[in-house]
C-alpha positions in Angstrom: 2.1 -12.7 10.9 2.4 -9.0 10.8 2.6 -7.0 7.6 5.9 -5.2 6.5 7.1 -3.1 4.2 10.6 -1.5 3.2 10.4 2.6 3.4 11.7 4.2 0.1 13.2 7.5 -0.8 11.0 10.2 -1.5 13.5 11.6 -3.6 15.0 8.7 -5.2 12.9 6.1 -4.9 15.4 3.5 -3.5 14.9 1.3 -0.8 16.5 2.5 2.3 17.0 0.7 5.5 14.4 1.4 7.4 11.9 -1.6 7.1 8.4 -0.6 9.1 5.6 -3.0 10.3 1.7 -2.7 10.7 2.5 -1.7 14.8 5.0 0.8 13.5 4.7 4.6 14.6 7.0 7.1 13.5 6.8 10.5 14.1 9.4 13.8 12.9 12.0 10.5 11.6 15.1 11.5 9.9 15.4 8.7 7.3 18.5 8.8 5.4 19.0 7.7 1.6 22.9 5.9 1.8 22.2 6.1 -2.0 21.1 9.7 -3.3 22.6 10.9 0.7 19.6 13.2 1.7 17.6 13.2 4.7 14.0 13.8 4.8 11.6 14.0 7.9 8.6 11.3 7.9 5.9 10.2 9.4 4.4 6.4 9.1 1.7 5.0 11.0 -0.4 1.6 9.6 1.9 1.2 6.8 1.2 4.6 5.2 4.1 7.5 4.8 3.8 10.9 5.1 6.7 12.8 4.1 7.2 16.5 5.4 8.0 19.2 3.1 11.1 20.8 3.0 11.7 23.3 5.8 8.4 22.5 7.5 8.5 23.3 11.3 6.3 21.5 14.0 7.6 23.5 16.9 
């Protein structure tokens, strides 16, 4: 059985509901907070976030 994990704010800290697993590979994802209502560019790849800073291009 795979490993998963729920993906928490980076500015709140809440749980949001994005849920990743081991396999998982997010690149530039917009995950939104439905609780403190900001969105914040990630990345995740084996479990482990990266969050980009605010403003940050990649183009």
């Amino acid at each position: 059985m795979q490993k998963e994990k729920w993906v928490l704010c980076p500015v709140c800290g809440n749980k949001t509901r994005v849920k990743v697993r081991e396999d998982t590979v997010l690149l530039n994802f917009p995950l939104y907070c439905p609780k403190c209502k900001h969105e914040s560019l990630i990345d995740a790849e084996n479990l482990v976030l990266a969050v980009h800073k605010h403003g940050e291009d990649n183009a």
